[in-house]
N, C-alpha and C positions, 0 to 999 in steps of 0.2 A: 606478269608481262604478256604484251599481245602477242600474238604469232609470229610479226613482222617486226618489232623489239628481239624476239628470242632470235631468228634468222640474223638481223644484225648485230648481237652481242656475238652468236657465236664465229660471225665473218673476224668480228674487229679480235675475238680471242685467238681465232687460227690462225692470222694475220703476227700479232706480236710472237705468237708461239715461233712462227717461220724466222723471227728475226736473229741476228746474232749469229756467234761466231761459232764455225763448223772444222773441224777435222776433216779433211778433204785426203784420201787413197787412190788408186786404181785398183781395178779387176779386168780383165782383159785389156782394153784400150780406152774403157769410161771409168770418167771420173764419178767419185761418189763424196757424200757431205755425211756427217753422224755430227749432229749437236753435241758440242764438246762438252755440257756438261755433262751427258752418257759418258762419257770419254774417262775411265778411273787410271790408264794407264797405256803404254806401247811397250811390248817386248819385242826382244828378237825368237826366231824361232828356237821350241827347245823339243825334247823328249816329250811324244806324245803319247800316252798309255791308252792303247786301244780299248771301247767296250761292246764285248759280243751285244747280236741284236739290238744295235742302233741304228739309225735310216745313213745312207750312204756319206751325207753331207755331217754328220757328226765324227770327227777326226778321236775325239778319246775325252780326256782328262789332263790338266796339268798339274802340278805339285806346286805355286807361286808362293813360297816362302811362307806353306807349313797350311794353306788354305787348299784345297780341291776346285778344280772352275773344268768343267768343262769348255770343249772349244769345238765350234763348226767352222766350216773351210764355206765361206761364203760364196767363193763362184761356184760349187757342188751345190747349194741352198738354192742358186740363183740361174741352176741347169745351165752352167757352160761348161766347157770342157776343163778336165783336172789338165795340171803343169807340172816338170816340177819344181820343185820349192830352188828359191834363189838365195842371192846375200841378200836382195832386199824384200823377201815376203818377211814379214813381221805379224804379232797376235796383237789385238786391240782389247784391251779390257775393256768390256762397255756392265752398264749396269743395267737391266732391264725390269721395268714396274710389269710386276706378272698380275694376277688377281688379287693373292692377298700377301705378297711380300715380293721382294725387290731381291732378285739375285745378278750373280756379277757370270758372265759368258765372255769368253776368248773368242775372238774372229778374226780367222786370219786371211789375210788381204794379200794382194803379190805386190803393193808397195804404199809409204804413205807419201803425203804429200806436201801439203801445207794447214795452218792453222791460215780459216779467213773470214772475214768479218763481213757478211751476207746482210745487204741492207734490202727493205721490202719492194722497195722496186724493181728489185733485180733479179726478183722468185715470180714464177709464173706457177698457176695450177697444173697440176698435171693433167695431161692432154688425157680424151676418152679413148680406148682402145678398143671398144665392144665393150658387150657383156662378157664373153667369155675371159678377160683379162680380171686380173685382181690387182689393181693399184695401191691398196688401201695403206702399202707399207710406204709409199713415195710420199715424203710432204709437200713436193713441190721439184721444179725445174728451176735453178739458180741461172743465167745466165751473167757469165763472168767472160770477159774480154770475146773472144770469138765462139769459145765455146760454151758447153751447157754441164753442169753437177746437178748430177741427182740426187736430189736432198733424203736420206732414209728416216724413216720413223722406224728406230730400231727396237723401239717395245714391241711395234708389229711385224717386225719380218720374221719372226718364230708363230705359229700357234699355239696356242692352246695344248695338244696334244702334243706338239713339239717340245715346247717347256716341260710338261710331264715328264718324258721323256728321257731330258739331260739332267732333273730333276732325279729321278730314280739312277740314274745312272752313275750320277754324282753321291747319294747315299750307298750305290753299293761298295763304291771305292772307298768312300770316308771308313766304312764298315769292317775295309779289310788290314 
């Protein structure tokens, strides 16, 4: 393929990827989007098992009928300020494609919202912020009736060393 083929396969691929139906929550006062088919489940809040020497935003471990998942508290991930929890913070099972296997993480949200069906015209790219900004987790800015969801790419909003992480943290529980 030329250069200018691989630039347009990869616009027309980021494109369909953006489309489709999203799990729409809040965190503070913005709306957020996770492609639902991350989407393995919605609990209510339960018993978190805290694990020493994890980064602030990792809340513990949960026990989801006889599996281990760890769970991060998203607005602590996403540097705002902690709350507390209500009748409608809720944990999101999503699934996340790591390097070389696909594990399942709780995020818990302070509410959901709807299921909605995100067509392309109505995703913008996400604006530049500088350099010093890292977007790389945003798919896109949805614009839905007056306002804007922010579309998450939830493979990327963990790193690497992040996933390590709840990865070890998750074997020492299963362990005990």
């Amino acid at each position: 393929m030329t250069e200018t083929q691989n630039a347009l396969h990869q616009a027309i691929q980021s494109t369909t990827l953006r489309t489709g139906k999203y799990l729409t929550f809040t965190l503070a006062d913005e709306e957020y989007g996770i492609g639902i088919l991350k989407v393995k489940e919605i609990i209510g809040m339960m018993a978190i098992t805290s694990v020493p020497r994890t980064p602030d935003f990792v809340k513990g471990v949960i026990n989801l009928r006889g599996k281990v998942i760890p769970v991060i508290d998203l607005r602590l991930k996403f540097g705002m300020d902690a709350i507390p929890y209500t009748d409608r913070t809720c944990i999101i099972v999503v699934e996340i494609d790591a390097e070389e296997m696909t594990i399942q993480i709780g995020i818990v949200v302070d509410s959901v919202s709807e299921v909605l069906n995100i067509k392309q015209e109505e995703i913008e790219n996400t604006p530049s912020f500088g350099t010093s900004v890292n977007t790389d987790y945003i798919l896109g800015m949805a614009k839905i009736d007056s306002g804007v969801k922010i579309l998450l790419d939830i493979d990327r909003v963990l790193g690497t060393i992040e996933l390590a992480t709840l990865q070890q943290a998750k074997k020492e529980k299963d362990n005990e």
